[in-house]
mmCIF file as Biopython writes it, N, C-alpha, C and O atoms, coordinates in Angstrom:
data_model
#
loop_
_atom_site.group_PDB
_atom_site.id
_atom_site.type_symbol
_atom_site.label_atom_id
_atom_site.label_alt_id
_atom_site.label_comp_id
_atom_site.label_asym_id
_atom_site.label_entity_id
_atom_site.label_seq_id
_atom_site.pdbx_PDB_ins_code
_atom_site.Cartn_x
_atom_site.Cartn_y
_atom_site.Cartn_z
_atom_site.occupancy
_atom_site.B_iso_or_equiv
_atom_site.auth_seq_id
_atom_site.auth_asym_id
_atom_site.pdbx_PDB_model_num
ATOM 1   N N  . UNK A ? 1  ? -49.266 -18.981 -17.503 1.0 0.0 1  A 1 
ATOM 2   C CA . UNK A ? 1  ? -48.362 -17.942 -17.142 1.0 0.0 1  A 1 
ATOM 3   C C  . UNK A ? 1  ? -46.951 -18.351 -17.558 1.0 0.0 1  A 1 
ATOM 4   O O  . UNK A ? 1  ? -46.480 -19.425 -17.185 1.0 0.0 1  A 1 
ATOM 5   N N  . UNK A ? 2  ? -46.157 -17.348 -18.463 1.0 0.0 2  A 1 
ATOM 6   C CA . UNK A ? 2  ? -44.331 -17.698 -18.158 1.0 0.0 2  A 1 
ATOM 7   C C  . UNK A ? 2  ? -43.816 -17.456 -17.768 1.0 0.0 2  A 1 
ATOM 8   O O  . UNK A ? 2  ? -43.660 -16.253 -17.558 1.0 0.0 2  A 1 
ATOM 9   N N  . UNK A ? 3  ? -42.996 -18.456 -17.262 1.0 0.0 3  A 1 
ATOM 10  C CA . UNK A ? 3  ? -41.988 -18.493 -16.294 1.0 0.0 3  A 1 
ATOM 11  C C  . UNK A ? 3  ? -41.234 -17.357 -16.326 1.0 0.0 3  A 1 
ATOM 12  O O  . UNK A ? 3  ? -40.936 -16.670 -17.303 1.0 0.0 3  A 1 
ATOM 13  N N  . UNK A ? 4  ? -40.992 -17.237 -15.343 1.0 0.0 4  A 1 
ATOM 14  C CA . UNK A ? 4  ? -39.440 -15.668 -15.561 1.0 0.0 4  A 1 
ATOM 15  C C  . UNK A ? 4  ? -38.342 -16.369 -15.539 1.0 0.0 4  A 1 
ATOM 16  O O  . UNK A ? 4  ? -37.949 -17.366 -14.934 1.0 0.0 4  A 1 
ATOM 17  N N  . UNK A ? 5  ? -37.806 -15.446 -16.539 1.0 0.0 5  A 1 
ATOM 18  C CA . UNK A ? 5  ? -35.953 -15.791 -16.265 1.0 0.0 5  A 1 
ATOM 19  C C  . UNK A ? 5  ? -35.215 -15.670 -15.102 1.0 0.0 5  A 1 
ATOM 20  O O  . UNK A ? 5  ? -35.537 -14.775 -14.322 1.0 0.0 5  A 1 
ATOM 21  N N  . UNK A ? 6  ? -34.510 -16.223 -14.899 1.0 0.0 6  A 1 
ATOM 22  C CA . UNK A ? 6  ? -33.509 -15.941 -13.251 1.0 0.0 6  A 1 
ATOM 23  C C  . UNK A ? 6  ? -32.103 -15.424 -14.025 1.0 0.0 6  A 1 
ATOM 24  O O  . UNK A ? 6  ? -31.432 -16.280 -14.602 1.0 0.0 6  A 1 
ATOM 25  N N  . UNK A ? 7  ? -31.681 -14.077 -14.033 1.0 0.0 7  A 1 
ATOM 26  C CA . UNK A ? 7  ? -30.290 -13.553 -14.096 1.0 0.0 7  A 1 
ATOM 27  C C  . UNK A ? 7  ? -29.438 -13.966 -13.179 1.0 0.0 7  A 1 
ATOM 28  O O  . UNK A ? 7  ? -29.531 -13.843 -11.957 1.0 0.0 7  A 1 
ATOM 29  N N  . UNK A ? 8  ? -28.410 -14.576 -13.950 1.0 0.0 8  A 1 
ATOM 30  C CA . UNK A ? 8  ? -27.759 -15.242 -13.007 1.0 0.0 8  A 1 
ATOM 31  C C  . UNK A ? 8  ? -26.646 -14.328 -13.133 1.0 0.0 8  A 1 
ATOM 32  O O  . UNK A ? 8  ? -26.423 -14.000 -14.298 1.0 0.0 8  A 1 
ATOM 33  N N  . UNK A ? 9  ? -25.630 -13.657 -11.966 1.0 0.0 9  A 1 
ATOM 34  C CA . UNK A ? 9  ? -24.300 -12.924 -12.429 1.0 0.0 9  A 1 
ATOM 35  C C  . UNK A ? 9  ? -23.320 -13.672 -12.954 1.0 0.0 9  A 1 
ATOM 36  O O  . UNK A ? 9  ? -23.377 -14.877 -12.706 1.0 0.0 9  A 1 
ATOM 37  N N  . UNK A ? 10 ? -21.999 -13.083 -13.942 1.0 0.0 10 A 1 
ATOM 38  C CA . UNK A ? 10 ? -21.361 -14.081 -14.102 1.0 0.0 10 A 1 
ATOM 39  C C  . UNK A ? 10 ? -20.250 -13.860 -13.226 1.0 0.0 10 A 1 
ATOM 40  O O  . UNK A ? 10 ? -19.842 -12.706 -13.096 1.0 0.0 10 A 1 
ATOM 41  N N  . UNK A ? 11 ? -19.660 -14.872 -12.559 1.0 0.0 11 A 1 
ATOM 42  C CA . UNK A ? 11 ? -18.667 -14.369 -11.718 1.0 0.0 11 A 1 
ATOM 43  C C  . UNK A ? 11 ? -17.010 -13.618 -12.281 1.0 0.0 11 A 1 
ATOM 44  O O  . UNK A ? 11 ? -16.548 -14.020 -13.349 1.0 0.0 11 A 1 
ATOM 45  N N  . UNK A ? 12 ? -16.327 -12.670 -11.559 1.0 0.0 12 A 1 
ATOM 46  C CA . UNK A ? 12 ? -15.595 -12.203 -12.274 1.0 0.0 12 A 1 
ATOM 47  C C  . UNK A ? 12 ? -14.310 -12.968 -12.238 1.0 0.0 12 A 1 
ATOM 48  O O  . UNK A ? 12 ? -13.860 -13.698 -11.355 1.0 0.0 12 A 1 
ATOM 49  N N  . UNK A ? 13 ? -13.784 -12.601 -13.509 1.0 0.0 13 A 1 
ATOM 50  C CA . UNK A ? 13 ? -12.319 -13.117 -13.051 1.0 0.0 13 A 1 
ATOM 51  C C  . UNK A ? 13 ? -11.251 -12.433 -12.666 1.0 0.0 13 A 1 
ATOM 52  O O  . UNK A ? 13 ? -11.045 -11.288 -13.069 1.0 0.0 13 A 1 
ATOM 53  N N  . UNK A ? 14 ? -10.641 -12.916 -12.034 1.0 0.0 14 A 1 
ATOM 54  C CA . UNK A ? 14 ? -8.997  -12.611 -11.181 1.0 0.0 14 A 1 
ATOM 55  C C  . UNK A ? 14 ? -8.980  -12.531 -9.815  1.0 0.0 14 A 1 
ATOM 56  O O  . UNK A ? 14 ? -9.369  -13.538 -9.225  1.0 0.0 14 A 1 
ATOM 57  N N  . UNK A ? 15 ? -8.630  -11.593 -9.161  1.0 0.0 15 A 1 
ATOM 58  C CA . UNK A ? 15 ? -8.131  -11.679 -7.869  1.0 0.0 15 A 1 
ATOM 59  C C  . UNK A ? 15 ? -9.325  -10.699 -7.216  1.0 0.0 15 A 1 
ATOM 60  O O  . UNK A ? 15 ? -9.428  -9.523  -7.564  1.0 0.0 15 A 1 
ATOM 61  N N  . UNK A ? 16 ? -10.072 -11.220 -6.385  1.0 0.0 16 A 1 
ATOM 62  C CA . UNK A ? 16 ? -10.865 -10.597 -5.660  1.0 0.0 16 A 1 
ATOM 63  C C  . UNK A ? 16 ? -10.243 -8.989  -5.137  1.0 0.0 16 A 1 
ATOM 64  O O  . UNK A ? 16 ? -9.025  -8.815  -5.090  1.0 0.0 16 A 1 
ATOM 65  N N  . UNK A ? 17 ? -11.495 -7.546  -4.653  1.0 0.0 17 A 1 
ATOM 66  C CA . UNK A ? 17 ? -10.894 -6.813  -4.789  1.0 0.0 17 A 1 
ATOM 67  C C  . UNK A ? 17 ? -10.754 -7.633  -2.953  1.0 0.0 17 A 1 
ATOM 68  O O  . UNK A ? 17 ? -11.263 -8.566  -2.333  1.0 0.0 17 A 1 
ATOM 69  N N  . UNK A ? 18 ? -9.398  -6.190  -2.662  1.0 0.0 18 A 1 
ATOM 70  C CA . UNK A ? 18 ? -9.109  -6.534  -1.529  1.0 0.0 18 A 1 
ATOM 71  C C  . UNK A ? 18 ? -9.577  -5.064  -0.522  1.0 0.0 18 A 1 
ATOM 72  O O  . UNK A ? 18 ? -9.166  -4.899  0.626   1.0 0.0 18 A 1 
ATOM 73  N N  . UNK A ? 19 ? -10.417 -4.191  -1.181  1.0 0.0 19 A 1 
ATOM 74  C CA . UNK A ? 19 ? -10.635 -2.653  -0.598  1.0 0.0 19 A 1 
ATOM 75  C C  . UNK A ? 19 ? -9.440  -2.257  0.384   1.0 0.0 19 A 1 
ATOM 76  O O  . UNK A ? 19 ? -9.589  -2.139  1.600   1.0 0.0 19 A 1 
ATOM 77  N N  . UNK A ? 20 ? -8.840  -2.162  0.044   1.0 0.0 20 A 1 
ATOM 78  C CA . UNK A ? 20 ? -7.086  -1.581  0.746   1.0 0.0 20 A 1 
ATOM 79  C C  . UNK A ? 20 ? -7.132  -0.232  -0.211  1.0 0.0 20 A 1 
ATOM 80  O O  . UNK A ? 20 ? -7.910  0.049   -1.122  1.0 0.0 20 A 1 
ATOM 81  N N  . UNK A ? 21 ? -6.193  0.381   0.244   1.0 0.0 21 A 1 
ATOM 82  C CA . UNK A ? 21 ? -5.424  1.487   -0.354  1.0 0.0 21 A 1 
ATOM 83  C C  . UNK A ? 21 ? -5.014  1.128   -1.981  1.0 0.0 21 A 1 
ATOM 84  O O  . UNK A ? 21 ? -4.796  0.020   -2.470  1.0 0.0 21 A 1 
ATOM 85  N N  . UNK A ? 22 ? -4.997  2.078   -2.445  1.0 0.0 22 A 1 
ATOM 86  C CA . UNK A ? 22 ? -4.351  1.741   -4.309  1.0 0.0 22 A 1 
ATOM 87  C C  . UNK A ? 22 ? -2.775  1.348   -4.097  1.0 0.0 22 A 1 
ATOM 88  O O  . UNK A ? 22 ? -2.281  1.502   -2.980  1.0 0.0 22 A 1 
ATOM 89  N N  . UNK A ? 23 ? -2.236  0.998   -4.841  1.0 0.0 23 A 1 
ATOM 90  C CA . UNK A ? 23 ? -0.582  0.124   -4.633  1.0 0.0 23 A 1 
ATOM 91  C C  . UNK A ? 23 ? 0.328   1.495   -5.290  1.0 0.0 23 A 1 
ATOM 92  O O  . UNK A ? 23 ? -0.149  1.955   -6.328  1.0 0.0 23 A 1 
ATOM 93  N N  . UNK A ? 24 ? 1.315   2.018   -4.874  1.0 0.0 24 A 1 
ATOM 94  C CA . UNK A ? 24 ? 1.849   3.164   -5.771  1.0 0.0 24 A 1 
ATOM 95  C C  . UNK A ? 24 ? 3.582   2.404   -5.972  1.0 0.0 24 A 1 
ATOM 96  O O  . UNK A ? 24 ? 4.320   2.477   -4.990  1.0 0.0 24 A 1 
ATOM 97  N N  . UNK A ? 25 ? 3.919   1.968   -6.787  1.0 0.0 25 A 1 
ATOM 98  C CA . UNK A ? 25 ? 5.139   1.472   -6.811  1.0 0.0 25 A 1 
ATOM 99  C C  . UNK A ? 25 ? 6.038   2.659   -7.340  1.0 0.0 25 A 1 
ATOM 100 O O  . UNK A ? 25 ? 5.810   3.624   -8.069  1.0 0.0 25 A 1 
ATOM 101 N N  . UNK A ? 26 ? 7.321   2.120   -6.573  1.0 0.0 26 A 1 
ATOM 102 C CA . UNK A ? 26 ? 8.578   3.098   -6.838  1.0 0.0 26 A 1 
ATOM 103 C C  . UNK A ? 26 ? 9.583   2.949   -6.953  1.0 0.0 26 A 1 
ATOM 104 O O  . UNK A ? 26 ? 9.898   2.210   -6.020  1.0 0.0 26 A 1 
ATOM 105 N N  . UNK A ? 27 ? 10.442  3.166   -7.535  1.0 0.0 27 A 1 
ATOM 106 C CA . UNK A ? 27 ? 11.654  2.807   -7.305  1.0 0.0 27 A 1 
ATOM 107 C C  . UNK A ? 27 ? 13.034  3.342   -6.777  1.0 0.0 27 A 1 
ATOM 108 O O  . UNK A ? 27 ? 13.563  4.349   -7.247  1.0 0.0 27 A 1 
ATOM 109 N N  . UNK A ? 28 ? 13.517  2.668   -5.871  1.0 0.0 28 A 1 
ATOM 110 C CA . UNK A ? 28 ? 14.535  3.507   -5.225  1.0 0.0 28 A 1 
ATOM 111 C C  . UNK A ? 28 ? 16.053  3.136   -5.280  1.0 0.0 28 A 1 
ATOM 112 O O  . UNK A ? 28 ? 16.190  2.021   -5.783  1.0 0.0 28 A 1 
ATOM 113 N N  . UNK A ? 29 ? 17.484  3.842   -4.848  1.0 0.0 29 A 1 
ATOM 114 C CA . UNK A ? 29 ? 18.395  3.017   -5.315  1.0 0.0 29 A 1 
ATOM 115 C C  . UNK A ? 29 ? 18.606  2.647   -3.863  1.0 0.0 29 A 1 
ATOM 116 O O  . UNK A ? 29 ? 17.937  2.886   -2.858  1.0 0.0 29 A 1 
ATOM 117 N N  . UNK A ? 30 ? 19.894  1.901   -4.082  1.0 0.0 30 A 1 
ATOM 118 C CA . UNK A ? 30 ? 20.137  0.624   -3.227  1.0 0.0 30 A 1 
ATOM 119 C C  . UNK A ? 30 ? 20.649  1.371   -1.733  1.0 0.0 30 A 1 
ATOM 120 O O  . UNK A ? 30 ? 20.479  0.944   -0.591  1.0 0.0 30 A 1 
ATOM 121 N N  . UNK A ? 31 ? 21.253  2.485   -2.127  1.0 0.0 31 A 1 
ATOM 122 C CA . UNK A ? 31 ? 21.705  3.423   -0.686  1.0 0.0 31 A 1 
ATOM 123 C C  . UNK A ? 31 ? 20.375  3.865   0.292   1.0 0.0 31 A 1 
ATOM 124 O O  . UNK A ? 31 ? 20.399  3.665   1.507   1.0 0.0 31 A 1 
ATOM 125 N N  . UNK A ? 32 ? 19.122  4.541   -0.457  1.0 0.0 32 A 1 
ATOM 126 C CA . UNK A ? 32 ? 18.049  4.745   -0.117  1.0 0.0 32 A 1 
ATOM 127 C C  . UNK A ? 32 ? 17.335  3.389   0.910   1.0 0.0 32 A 1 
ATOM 128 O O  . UNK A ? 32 ? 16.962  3.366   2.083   1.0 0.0 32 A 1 
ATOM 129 N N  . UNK A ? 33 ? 17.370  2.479   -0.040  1.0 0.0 33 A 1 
ATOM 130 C CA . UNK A ? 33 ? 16.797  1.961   0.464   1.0 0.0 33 A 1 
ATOM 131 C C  . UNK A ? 33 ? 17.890  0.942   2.083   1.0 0.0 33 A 1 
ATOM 132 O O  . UNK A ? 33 ? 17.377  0.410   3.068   1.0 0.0 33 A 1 
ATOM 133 N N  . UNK A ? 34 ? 18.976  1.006   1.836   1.0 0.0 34 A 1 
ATOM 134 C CA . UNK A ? 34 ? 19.192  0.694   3.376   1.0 0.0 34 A 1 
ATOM 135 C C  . UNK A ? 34 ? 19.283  1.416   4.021   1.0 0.0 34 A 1 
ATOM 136 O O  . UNK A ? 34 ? 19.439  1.008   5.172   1.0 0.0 34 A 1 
ATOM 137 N N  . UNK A ? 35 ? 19.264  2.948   3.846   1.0 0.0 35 A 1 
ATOM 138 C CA . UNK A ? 35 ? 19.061  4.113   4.914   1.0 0.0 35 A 1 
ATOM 139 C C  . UNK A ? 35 ? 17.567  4.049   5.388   1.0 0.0 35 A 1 
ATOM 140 O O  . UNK A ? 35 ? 17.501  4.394   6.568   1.0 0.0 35 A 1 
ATOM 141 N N  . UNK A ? 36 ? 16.192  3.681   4.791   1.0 0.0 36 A 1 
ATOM 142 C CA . UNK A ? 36 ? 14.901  3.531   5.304   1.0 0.0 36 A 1 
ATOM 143 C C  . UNK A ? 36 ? 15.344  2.267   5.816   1.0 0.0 36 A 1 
ATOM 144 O O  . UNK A ? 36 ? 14.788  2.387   6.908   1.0 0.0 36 A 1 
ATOM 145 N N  . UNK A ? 37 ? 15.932  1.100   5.891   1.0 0.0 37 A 1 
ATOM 146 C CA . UNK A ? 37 ? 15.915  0.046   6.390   1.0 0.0 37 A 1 
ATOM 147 C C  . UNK A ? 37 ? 17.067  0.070   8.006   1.0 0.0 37 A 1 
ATOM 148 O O  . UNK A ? 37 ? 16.982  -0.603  9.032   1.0 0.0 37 A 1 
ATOM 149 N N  . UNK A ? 38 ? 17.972  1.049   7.637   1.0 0.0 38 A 1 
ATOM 150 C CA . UNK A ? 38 ? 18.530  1.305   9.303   1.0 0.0 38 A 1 
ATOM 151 C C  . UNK A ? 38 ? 17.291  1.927   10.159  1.0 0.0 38 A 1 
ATOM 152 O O  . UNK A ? 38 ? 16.966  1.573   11.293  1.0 0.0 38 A 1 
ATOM 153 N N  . UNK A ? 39 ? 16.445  3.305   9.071   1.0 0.0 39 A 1 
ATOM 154 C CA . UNK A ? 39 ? 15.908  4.031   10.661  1.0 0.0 39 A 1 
ATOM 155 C C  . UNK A ? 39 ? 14.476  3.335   10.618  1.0 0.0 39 A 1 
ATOM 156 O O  . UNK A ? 39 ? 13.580  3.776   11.337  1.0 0.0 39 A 1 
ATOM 157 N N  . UNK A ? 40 ? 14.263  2.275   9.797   1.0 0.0 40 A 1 
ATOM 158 C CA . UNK A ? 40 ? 13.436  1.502   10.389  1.0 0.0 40 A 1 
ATOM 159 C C  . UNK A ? 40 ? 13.405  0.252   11.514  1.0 0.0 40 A 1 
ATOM 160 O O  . UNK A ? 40 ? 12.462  -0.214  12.153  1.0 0.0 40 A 1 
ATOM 161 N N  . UNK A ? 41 ? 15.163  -0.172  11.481  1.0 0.0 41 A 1 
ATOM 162 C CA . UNK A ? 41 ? 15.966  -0.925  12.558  1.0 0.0 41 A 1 
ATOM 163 C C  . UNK A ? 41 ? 15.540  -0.057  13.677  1.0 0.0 41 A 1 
ATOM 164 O O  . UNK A ? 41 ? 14.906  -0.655  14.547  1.0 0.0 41 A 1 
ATOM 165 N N  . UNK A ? 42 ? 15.747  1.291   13.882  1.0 0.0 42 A 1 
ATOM 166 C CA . UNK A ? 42 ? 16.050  1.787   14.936  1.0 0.0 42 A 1 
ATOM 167 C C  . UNK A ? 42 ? 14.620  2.595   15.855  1.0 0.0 42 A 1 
ATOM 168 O O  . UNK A ? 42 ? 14.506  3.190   16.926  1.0 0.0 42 A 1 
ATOM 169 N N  . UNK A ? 43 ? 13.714  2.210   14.745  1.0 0.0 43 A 1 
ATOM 170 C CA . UNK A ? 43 ? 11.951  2.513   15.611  1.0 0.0 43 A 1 
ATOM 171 C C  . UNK A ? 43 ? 12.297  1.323   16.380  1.0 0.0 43 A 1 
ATOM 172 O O  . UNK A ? 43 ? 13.201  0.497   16.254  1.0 0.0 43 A 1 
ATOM 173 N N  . UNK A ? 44 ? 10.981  1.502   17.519  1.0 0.0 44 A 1 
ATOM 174 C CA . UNK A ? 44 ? 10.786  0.816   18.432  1.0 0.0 44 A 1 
ATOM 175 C C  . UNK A ? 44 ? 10.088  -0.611  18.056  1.0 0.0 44 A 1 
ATOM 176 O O  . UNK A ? 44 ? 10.368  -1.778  18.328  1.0 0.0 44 A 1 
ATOM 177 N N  . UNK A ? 45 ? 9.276   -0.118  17.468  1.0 0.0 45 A 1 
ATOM 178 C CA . UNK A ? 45 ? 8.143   -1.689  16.554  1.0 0.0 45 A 1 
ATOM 179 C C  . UNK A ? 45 ? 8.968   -1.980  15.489  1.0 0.0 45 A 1 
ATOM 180 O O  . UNK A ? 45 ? 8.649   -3.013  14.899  1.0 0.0 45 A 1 
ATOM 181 N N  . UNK A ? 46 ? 10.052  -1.319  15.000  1.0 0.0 46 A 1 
ATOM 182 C CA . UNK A ? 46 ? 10.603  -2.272  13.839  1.0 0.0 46 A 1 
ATOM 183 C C  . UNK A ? 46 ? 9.888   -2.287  12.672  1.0 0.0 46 A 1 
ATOM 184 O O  . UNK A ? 46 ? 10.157  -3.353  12.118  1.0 0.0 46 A 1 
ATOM 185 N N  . UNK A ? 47 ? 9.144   -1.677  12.037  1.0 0.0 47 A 1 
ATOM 186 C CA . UNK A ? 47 ? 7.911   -1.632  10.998  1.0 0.0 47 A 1 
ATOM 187 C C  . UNK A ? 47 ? 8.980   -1.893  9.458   1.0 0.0 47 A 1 
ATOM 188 O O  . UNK A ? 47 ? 10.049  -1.361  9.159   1.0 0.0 47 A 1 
ATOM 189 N N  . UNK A ? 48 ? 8.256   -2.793  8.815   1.0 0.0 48 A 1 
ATOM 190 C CA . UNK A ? 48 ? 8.756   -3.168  7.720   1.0 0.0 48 A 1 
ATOM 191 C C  . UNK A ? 48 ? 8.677   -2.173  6.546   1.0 0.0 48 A 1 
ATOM 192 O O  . UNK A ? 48 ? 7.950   -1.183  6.457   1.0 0.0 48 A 1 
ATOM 193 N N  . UNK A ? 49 ? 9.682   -2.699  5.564   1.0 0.0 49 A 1 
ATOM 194 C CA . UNK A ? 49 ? 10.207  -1.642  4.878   1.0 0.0 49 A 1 
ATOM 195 C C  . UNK A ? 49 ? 8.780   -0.548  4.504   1.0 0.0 49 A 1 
ATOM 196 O O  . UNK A ? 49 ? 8.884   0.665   4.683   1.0 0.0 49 A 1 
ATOM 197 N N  . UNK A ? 50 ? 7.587   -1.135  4.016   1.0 0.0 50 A 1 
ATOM 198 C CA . UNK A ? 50 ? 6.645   -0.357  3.476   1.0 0.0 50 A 1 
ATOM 199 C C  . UNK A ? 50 ? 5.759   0.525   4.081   1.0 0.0 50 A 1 
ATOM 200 O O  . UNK A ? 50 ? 4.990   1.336   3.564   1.0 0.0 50 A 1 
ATOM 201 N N  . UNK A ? 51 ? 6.043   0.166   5.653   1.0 0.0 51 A 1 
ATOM 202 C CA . UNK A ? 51 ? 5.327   1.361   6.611   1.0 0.0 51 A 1 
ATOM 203 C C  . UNK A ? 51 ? 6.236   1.914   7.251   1.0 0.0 51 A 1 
ATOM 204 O O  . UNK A ? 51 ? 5.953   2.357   8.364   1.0 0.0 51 A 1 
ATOM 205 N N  . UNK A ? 52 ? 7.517   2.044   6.766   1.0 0.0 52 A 1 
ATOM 206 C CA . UNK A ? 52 ? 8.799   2.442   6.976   1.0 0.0 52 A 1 
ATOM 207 C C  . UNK A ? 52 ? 8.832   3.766   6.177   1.0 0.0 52 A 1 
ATOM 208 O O  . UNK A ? 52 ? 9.309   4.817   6.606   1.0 0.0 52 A 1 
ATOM 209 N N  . UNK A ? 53 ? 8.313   3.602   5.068   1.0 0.0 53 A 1 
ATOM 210 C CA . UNK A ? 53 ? 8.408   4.771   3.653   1.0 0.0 53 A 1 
ATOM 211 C C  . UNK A ? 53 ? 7.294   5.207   3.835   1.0 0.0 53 A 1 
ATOM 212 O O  . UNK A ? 53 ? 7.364   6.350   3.383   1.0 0.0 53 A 1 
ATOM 213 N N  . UNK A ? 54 ? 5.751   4.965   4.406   1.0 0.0 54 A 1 
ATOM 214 C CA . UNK A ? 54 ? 4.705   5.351   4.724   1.0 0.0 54 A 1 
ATOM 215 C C  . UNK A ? 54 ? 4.943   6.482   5.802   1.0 0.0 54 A 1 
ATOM 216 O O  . UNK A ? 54 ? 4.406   7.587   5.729   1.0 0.0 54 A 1 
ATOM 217 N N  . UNK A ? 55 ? 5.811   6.090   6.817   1.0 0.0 55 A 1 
ATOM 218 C CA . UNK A ? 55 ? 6.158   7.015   8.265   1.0 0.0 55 A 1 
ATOM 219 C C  . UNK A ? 55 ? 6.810   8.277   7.219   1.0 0.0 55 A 1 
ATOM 220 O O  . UNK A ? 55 ? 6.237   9.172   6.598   1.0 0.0 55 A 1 
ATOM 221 N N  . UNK A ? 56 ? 8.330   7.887   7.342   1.0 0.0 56 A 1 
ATOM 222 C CA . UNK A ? 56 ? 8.482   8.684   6.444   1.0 0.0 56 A 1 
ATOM 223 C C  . UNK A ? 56 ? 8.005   9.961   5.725   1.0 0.0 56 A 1 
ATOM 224 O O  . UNK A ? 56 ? 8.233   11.140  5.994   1.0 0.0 56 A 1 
ATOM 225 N N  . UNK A ? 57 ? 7.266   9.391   4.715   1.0 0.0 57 A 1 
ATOM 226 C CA . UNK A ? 57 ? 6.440   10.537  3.585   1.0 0.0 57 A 1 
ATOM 227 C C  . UNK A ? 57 ? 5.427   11.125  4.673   1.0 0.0 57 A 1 
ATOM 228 O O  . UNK A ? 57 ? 4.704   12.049  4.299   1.0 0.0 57 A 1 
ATOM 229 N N  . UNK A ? 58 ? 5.315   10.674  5.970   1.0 0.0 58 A 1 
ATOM 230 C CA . UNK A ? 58 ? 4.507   11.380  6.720   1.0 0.0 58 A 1 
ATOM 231 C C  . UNK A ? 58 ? 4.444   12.604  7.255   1.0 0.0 58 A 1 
ATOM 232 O O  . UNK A ? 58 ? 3.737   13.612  7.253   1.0 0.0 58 A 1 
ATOM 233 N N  . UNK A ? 59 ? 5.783   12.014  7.881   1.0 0.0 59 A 1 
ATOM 234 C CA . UNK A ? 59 ? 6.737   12.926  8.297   1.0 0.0 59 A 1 
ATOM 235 C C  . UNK A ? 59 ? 7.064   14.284  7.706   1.0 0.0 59 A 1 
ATOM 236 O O  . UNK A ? 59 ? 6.866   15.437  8.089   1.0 0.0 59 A 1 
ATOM 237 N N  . UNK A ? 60 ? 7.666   13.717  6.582   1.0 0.0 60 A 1 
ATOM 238 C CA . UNK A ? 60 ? 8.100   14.823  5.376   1.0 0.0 60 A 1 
ATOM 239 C C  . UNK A ? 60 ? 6.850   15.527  4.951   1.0 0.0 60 A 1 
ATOM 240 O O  . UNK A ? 60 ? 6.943   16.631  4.413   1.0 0.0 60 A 1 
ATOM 241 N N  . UNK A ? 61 ? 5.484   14.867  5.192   1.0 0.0 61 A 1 
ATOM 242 C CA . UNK A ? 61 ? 4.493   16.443  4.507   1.0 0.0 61 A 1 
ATOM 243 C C  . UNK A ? 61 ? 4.134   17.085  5.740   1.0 0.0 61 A 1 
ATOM 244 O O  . UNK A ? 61 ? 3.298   17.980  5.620   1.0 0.0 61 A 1 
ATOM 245 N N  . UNK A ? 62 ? 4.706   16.768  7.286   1.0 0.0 62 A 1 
ATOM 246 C CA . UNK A ? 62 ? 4.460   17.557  8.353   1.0 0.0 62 A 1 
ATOM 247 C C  . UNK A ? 62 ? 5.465   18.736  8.916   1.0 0.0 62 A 1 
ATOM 248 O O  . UNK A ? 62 ? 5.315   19.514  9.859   1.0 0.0 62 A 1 
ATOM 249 N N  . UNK A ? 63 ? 6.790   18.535  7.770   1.0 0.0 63 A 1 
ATOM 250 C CA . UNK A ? 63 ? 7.769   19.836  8.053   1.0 0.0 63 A 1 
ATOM 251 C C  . UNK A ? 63 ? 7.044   21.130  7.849   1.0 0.0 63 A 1 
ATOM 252 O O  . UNK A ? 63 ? 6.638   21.372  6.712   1.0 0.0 63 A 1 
ATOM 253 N N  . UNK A ? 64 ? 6.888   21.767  8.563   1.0 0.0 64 A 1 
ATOM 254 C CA . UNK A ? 64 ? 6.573   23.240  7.973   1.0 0.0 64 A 1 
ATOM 255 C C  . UNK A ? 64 ? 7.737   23.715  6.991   1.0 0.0 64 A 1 
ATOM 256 O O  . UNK A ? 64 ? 8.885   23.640  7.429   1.0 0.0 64 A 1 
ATOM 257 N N  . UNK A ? 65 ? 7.554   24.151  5.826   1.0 0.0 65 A 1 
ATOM 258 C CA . UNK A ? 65 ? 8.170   25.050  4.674   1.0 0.0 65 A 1 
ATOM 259 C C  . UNK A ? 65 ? 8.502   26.508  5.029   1.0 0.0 65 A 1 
ATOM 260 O O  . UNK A ? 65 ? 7.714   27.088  5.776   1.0 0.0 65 A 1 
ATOM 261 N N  . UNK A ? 66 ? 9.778   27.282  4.494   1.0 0.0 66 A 1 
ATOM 262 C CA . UNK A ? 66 ? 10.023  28.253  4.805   1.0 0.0 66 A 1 
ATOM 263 C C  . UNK A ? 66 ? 8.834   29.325  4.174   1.0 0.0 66 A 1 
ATOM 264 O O  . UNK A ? 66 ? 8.906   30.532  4.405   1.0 0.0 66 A 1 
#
């Protein structure tokens, strides 16, 4: 009888995934960004700049439109 082959995977390279959210980068100017960094001073938890702009854009798609 012959032997069978054993497939071995090959392992991948780089940075393991991390299954999070996709990364959306942006860029903002320097006024912007210490105005998200005061009314993120002024929440209660203090949330850092990036769930600062997360609240935010939250916010802003919960205005009702005229």
């Amino acid at each position: 009888m012959a032997k069978s082959n054993r497939v071995i995977p090959k392992k991948r390279r780089g940075r393991p995934a991390t299954g999070k959210d996709p990364i959306t980068a942006l860029r903002l100017p320097p006024k912007l960004t210490k105005e998200i960094e005061a009314w993120a001073s002024q929440q209660d938890d203090e949330p850092n700049r990036s769930e600062a702009i997360r609240r935010l854009v939250e916010l802003g798609l919960r205005v009702k439109r005229p």
